[in-house]
FIBASE-36690 format. One record per residue (C-alpha): chain; x, y, z. Coordinates in nm, 3 decimals. Each point is the difference from the previous one (the first is absolute). Example, Ala and Ser with C-alpha at 12.3 -4.5 7.8 and 13.67 -1.06 7.14 Angstrom:
REM residues 2
<chain->A | east->1.230 | north->-0.450 | up->0.780>
<chain->A | east->0.137 | north->0.344 | up->-0.066>
END
This chain:
REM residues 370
<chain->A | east->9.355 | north->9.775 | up->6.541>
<chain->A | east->0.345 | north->0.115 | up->-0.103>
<chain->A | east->-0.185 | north->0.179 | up->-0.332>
<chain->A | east->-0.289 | north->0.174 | up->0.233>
<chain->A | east->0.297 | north->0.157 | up->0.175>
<chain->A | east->0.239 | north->0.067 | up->-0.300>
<chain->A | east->-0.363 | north->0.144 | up->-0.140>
<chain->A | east->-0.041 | north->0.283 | up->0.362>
<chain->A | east->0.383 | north->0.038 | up->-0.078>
<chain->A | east->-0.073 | north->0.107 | up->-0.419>
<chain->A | east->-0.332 | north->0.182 | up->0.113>
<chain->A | east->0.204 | north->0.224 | up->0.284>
<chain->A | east->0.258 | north->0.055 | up->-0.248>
<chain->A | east->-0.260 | north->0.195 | up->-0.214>
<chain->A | east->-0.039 | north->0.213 | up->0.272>
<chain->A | east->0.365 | north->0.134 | up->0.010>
<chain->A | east->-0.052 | north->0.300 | up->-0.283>
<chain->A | east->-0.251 | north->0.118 | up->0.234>
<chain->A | east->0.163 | north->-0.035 | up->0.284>
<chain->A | east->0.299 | north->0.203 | up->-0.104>
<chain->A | east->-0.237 | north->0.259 | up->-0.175>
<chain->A | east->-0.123 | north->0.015 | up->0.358>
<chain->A | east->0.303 | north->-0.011 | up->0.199>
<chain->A | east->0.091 | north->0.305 | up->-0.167>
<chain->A | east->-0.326 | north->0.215 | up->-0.023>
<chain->A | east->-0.195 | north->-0.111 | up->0.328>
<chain->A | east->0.296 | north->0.082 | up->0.263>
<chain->A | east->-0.028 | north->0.372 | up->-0.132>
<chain->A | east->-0.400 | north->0.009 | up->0.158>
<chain->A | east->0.153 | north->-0.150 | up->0.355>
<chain->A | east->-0.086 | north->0.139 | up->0.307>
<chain->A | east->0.311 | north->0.133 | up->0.171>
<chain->A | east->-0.097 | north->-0.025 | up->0.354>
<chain->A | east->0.025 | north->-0.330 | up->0.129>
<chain->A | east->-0.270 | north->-0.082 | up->0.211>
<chain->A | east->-0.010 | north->-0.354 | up->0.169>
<chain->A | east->-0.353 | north->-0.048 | up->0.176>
<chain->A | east->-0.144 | north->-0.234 | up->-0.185>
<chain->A | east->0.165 | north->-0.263 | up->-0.216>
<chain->A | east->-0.170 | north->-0.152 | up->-0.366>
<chain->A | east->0.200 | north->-0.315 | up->-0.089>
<chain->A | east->0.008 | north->-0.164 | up->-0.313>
<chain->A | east->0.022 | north->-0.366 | up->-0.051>
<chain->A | east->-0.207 | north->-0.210 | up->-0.274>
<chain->A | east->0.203 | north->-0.325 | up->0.030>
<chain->A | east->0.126 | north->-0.253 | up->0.236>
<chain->A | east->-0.188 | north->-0.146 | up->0.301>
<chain->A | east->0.310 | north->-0.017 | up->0.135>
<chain->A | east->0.167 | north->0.330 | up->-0.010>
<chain->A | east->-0.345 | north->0.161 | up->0.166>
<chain->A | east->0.044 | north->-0.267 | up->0.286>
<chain->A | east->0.400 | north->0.122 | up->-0.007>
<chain->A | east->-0.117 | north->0.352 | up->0.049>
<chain->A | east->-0.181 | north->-0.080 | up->0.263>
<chain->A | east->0.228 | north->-0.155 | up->0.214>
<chain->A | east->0.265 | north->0.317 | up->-0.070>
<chain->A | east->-0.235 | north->0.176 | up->0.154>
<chain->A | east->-0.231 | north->-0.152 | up->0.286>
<chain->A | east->0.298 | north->0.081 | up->0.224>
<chain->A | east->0.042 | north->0.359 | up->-0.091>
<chain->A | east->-0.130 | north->0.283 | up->0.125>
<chain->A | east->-0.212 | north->0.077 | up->-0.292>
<chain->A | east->-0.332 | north->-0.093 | up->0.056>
<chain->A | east->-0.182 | north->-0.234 | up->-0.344>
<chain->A | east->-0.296 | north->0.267 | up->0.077>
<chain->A | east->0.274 | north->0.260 | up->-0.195>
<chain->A | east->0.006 | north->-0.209 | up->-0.333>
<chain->A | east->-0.144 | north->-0.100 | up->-0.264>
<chain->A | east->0.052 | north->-0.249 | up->-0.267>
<chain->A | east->-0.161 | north->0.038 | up->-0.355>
<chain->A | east->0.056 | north->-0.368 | up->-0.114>
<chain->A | east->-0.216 | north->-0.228 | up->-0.240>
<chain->A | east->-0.338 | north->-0.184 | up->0.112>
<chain->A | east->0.166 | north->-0.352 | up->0.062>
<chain->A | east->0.192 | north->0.128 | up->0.282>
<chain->A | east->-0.283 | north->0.136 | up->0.198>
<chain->A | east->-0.052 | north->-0.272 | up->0.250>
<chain->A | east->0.371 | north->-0.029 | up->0.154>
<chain->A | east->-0.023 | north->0.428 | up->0.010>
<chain->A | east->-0.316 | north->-0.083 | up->0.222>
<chain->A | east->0.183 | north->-0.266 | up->0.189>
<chain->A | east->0.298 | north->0.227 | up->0.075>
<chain->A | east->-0.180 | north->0.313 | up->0.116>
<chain->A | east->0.104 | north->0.192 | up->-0.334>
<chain->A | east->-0.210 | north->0.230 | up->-0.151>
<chain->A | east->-0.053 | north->-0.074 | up->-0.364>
<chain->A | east->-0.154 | north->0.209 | up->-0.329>
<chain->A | east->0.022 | north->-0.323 | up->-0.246>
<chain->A | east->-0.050 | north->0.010 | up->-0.371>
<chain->A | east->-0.170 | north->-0.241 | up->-0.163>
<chain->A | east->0.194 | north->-0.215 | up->-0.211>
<chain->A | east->-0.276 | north->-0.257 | up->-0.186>
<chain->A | east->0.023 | north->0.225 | up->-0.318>
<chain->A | east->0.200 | north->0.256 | up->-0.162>
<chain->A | east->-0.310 | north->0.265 | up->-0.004>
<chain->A | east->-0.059 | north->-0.047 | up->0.393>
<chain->A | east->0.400 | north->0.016 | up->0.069>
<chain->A | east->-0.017 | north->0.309 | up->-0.243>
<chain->A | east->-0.293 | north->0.189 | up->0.180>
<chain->A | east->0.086 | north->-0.125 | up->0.372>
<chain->A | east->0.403 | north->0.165 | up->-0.075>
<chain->A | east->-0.145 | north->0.341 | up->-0.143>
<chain->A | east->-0.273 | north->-0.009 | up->0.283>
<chain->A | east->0.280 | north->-0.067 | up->0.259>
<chain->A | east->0.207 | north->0.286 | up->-0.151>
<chain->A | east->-0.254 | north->0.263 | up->-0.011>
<chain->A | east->-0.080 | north->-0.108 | up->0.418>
<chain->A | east->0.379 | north->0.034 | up->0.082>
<chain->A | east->0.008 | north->0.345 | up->-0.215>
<chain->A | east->-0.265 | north->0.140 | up->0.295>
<chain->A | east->0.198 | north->-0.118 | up->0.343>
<chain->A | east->0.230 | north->0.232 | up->0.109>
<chain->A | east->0.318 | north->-0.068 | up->0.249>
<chain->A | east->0.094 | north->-0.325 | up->-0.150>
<chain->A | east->0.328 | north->-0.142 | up->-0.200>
<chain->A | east->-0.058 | north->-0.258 | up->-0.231>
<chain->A | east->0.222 | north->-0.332 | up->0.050>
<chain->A | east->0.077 | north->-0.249 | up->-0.290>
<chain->A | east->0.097 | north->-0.349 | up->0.099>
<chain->A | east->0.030 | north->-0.178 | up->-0.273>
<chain->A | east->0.360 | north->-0.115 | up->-0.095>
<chain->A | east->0.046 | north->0.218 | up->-0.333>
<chain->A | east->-0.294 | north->-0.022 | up->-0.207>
<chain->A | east->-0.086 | north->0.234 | up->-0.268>
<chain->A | east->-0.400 | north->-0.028 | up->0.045>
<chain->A | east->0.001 | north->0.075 | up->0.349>
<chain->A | east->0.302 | north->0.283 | up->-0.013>
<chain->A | east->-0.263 | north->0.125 | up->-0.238>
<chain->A | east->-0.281 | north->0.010 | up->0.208>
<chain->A | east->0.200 | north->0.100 | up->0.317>
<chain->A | east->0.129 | north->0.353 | up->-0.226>
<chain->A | east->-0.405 | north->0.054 | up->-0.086>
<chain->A | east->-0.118 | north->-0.054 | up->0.359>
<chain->A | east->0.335 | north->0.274 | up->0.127>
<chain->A | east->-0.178 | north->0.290 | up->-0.203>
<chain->A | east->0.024 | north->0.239 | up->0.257>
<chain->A | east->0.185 | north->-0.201 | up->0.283>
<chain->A | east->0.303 | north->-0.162 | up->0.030>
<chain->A | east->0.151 | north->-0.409 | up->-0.022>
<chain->A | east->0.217 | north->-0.259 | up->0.044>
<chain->A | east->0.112 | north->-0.310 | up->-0.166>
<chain->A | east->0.275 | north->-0.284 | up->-0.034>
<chain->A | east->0.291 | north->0.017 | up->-0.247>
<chain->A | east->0.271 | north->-0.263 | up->-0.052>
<chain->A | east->0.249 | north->0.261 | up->0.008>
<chain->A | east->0.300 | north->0.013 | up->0.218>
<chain->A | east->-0.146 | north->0.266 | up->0.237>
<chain->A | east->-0.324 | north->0.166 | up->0.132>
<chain->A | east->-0.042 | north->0.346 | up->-0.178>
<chain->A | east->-0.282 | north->0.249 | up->-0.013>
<chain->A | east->-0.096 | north->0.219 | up->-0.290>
<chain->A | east->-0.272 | north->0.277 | up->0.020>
<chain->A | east->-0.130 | north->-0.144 | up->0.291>
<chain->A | east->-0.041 | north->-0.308 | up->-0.130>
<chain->A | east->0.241 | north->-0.273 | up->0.194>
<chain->A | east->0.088 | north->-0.343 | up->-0.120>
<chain->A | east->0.166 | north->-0.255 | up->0.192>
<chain->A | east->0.236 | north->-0.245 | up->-0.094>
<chain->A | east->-0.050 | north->-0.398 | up->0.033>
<chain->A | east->0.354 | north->-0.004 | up->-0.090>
<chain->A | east->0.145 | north->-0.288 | up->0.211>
<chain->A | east->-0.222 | north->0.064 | up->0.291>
<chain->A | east->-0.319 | north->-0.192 | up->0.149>
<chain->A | east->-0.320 | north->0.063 | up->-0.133>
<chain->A | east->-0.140 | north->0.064 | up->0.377>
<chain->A | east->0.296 | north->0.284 | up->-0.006>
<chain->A | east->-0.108 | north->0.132 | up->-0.351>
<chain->A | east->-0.332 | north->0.037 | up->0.219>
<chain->A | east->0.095 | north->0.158 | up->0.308>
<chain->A | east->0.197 | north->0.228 | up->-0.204>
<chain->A | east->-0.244 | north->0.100 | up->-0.231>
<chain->A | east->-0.274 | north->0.085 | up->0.294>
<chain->A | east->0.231 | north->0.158 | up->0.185>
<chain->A | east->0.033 | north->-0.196 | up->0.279>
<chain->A | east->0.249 | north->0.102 | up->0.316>
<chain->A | east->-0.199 | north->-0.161 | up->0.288>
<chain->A | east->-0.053 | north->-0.358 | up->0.049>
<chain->A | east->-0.031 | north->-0.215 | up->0.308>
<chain->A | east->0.036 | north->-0.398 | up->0.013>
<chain->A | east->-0.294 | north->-0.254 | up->-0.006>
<chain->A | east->0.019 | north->-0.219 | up->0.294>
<chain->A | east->-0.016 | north->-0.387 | up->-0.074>
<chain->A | east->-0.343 | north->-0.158 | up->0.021>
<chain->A | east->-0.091 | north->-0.327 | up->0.254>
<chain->A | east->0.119 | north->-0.286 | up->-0.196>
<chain->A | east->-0.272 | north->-0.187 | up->-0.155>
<chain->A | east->-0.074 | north->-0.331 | up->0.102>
<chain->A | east->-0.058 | north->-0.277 | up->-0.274>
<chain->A | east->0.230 | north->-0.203 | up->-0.236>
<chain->A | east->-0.152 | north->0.133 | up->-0.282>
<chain->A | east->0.220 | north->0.105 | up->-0.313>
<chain->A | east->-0.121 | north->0.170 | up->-0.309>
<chain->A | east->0.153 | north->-0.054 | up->-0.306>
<chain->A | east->-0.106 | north->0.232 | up->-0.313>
<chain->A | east->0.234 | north->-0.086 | up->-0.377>
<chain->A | east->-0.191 | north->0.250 | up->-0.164>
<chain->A | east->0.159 | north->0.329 | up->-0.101>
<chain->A | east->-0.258 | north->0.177 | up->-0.203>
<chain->A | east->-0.040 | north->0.122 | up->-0.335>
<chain->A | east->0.264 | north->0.223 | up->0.003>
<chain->A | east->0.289 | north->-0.199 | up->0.022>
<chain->A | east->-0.079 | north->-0.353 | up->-0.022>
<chain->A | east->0.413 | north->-0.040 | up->-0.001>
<chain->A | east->-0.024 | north->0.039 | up->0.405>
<chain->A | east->-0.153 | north->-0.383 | up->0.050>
<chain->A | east->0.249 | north->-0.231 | up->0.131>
<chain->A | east->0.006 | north->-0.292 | up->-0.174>
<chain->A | east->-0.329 | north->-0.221 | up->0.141>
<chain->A | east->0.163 | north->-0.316 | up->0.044>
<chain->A | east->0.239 | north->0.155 | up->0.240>
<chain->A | east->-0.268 | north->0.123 | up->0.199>
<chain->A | east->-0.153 | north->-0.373 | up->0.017>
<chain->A | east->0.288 | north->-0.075 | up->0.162>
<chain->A | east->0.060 | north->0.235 | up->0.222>
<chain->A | east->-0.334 | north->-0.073 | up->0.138>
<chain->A | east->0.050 | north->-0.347 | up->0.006>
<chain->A | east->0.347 | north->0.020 | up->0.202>
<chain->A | east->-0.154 | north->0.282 | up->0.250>
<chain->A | east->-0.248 | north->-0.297 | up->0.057>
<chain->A | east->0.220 | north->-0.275 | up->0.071>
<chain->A | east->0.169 | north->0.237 | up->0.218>
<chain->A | east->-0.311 | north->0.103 | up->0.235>
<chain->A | east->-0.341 | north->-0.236 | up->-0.118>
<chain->A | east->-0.153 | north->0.313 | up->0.205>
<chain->A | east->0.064 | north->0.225 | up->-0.268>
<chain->A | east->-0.341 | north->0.076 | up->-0.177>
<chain->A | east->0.040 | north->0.132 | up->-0.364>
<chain->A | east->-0.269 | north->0.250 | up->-0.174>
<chain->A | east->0.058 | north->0.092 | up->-0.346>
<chain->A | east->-0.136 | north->0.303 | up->-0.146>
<chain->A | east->-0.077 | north->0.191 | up->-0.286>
<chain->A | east->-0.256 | north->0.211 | up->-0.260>
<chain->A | east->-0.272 | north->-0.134 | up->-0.211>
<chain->A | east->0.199 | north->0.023 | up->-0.325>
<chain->A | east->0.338 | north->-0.159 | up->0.225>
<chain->A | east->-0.214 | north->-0.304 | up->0.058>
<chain->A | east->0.142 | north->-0.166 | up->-0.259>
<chain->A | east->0.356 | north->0.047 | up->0.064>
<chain->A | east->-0.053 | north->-0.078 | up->0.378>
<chain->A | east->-0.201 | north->-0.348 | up->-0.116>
<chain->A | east->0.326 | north->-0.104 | up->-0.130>
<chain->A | east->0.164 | north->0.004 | up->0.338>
<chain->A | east->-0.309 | north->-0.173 | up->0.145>
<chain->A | east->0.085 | north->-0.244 | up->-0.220>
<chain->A | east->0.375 | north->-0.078 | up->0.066>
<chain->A | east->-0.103 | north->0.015 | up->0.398>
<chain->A | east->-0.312 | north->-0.260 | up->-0.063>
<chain->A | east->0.323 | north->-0.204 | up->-0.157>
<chain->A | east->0.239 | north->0.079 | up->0.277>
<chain->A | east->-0.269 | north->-0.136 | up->0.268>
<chain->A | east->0.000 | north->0.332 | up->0.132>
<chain->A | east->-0.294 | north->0.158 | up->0.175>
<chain->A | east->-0.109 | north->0.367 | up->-0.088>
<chain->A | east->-0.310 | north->0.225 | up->-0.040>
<chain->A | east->-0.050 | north->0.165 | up->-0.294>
<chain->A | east->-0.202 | north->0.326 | up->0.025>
<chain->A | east->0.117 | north->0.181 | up->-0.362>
<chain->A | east->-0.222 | north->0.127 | up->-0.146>
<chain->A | east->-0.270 | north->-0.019 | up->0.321>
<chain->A | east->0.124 | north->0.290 | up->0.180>
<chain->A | east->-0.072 | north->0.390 | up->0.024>
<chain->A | east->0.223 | north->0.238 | up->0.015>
<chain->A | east->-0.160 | north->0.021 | up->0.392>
<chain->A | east->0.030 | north->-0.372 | up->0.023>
<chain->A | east->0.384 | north->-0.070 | up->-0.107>
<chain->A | east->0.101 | north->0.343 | up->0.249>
<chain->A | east->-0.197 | north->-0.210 | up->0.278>
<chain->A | east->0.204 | north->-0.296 | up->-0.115>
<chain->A | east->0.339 | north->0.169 | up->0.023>
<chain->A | east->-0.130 | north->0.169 | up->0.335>
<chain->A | east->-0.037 | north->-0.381 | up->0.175>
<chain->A | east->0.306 | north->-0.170 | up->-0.180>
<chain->A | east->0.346 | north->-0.088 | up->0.135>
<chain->A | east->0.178 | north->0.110 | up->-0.298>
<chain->A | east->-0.044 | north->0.037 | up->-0.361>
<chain->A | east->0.275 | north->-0.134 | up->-0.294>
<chain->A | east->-0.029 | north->0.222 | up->-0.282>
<chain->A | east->0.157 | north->0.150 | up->-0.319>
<chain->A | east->-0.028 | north->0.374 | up->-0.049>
<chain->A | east->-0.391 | north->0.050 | up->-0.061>
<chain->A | east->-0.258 | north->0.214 | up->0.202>
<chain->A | east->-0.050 | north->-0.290 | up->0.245>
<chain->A | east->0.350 | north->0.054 | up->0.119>
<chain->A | east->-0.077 | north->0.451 | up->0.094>
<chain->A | east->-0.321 | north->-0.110 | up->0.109>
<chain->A | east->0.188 | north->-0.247 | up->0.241>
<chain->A | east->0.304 | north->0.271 | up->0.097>
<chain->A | east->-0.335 | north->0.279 | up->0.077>
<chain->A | east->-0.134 | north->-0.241 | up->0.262>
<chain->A | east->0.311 | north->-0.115 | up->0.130>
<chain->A | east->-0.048 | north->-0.350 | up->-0.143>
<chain->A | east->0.368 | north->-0.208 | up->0.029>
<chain->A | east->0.067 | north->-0.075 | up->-0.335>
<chain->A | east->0.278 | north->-0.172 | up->-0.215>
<chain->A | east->0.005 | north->0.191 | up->-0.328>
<chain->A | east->0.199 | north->-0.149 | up->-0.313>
<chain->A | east->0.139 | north->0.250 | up->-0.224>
<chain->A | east->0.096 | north->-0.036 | up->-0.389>
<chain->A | east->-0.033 | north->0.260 | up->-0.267>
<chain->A | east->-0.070 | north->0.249 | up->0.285>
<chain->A | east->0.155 | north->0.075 | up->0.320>
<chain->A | east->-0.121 | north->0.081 | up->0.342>
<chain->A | east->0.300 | north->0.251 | up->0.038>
<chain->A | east->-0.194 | north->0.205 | up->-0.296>
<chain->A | east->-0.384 | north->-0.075 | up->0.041>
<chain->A | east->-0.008 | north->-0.209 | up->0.319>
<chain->A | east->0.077 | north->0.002 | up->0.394>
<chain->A | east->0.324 | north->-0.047 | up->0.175>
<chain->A | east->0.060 | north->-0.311 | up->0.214>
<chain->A | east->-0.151 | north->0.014 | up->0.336>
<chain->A | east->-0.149 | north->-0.214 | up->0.249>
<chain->A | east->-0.268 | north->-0.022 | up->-0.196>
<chain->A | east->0.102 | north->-0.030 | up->-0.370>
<chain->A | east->0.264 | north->-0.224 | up->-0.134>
<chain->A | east->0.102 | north->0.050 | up->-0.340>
<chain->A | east->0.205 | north->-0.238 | up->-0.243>
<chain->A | east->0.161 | north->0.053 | up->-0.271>
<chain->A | east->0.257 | north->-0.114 | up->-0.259>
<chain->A | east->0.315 | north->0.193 | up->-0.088>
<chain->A | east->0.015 | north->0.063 | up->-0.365>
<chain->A | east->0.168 | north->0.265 | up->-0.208>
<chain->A | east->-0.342 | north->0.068 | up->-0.210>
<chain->A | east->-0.219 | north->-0.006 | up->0.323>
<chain->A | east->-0.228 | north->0.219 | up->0.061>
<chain->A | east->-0.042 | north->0.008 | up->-0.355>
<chain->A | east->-0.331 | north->0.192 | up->0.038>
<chain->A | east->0.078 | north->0.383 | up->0.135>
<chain->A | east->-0.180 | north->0.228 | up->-0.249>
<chain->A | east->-0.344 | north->-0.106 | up->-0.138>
<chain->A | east->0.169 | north->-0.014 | up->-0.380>
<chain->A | east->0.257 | north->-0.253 | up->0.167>
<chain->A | east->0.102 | north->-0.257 | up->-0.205>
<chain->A | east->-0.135 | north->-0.258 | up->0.217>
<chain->A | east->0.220 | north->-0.314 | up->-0.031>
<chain->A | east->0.148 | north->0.080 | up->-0.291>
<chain->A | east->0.372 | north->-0.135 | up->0.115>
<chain->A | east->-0.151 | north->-0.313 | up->0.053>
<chain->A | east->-0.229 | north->-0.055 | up->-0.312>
<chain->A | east->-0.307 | north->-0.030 | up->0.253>
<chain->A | east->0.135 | north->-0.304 | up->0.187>
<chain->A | east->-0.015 | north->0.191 | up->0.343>
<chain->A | east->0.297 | north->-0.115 | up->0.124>
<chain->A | east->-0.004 | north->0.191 | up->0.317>
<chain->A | east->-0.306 | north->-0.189 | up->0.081>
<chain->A | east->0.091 | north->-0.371 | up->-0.143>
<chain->A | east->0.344 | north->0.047 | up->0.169>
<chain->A | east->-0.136 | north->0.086 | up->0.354>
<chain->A | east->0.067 | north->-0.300 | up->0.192>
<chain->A | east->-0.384 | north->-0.124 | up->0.191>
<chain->A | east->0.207 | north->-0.097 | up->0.299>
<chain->A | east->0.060 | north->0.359 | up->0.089>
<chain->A | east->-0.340 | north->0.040 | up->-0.006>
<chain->A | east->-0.095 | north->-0.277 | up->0.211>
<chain->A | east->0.228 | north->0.093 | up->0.252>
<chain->A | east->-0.083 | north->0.341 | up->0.031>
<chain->A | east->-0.354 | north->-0.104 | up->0.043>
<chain->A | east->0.063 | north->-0.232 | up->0.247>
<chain->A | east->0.285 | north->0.240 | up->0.197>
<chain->A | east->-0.311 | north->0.295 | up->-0.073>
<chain->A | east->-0.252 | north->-0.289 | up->0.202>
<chain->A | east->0.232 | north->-0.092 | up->0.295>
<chain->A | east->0.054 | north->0.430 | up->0.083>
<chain->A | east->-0.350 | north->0.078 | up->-0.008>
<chain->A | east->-0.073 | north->-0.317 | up->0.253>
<chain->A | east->0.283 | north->0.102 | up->0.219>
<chain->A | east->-0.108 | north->0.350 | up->0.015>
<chain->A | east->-0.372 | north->-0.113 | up->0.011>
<chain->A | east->0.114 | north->-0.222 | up->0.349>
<chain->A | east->0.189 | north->0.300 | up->0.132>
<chain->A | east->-0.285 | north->0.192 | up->0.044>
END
């Protein structure tokens, strides 16, 4: 997995004459009147960051039915189930990716009052295709330099040291926002538990037999506690192995991986008490429908790409001078550490289980309060 990444990271990096041979020609065909009716957002990877975007903005006062989000196929279904209107290019092969990105150009060429927005977190491919698509209009984009700038009307905003749902609110312009109100308390004992992490960054598991444990204490505490585990087709495996280590533990569990939809595991997380998690799309997906959550960090941090503690989320974490270790998508990622993910095989499972089972006893107190 750790080649099929380096591989994206070598393909964008072919990208990067063209990018600067656009950086420099495009900006000069820029539209200079900003107008900011209708929004086209770029975004070809990570579940998780669309779900992210989402939640920046359902509590804003601009409307989804003002964006847009060119993204690729795979990510069609959580656009549908988040009310976010999607042009997708099909990724199966290089010619369909080739003729659904000039097709895609050519349609954004014709609207008029729009601004082009490119989320991706520095990428050469898709600061190319973000220039092509601002023929004649204007854009935006991250930077991991100190401070926002703009430059003929094109604005980038810095992740510098801030939040990614900042980066976000920043970047659309955002000045209004009201707060959500809590939802009822759910009823149930159920906890999910999801150790996958995705293909991205496979570093963000915490170490399996720690979560065996962890679900094994949590039980001893409270033999109420009911314990789903979850996961995708190709994380069936990896789940399996935790089956395993429970079926040893005498611990009892469900197992959906691999079973669910993506409709089916947000109806999960909709009737659960909680869900224990590393950083993965479960865990947005979970903070979008106000799901409690305990969310492990390692390589990543929820300062940078997550949600601040609430009465909802509880995040844990280990304090280490190389973590985060993963800020830029060319990071180094645990590099300091020769891959042993120390953050992660350092973070004690007791802090876990107690911030489960603290997590549990709030949400019953403030269920029998109401």
């Amino acid at each position: 997995m750790a080649r099929k990444i380096s591989n994206l990271i070598l393909l964008d990096g072919l990208f990067s004459p063209i990018y600067r041979i656009c950086s420099w020609i495009v900006p000069w065909f820029f539209n200079q009147k900003d107008s900011n009716d209708k929004v086209i957002a770029i975004k070809f990877f990570g579940m998780g960051s669309i779900v992210r975007l989402a939640s920046t903005l359902k509590n804003t006062d601009l409307p989804l039915s003002n964006i847009e989000l060119i993204t690729l196929s795979k990510d069609k279904k959580i656009c549908e189930l988040l009310g976010i209107k999607a042009h997708c290019v099909r990724s199966e092969n290089l010619f369909y990716m080739l003729l659904d990105l000039i097709t895609t150009v050519f349609r954004v060429w014709k609207m008029k009052g729009i601004k082009i927005i490119d989320l991706e977190r520095i990428s050469n491919f898709s600061g190319t295709f973000r220039l092509i698509c601002s023929i004649g209009k204007s854009c935006s984009s991250f930077t991991f330099e100190k401070e926002n700038r703009s430059k003929k009307n094109q604005k980038f905003i810095s992740l510098e040291n801030k939040p990614a749902i900042q980066a976000i609110a920043e970047i659309f312009e955002l000045n209004k926002q009201t707060v959500s109100q809590p939802e009822t308390i759910r009823e149930g004992e159920k906890i999910v538990i999801n150790v996958n992490a995705g293909e991205y960054l496979p570093q963000r598991k915490y170490p399996i037999e720690y979560v065996a444990e962890i679900i094994q204490q949590l039980q001893q505490r409270d033999s109420a506690f009911e314990f789903l585990l979850t996961g995708l087709q190709k994380e069936l495996a990896y789940t399996n192995q935790l089956a395993k280590m429970l079926d040893e533990l005498g611990v009892s569990y469900e197992n959906t991986a691999g079973k669910l939809s993506l409709e089916g595991l947000i109806h999960v997380l909709k009737n659960c008490q909680m869900l224990i998690t590393n950083d993965s799309g479960p865990l947005h997906l979970a903070h979008y429908f106000n799901v409690p959550t305990v969310a492990i960090w390692g390589p990543t941090s929820a300062k940078l790409v997550g949600y601040s503690d609430s009465y909802r989320m509880v995040n844990i974490s280990t304090k280490m001078e190389c973590s985060p270790c993963f800020i830029h998508p060319k990071s180094k990622v645990a590099r300091a550490c020769s891959n042993r993910i120390d953050c992660l095989h350092g973070l004690d499972k007791n802090r876990v289980v107690e911030a489960a089972f603290m997590l549990s006893r709030s949400l019953k107190l403030a269920s029998n309060a109401e």
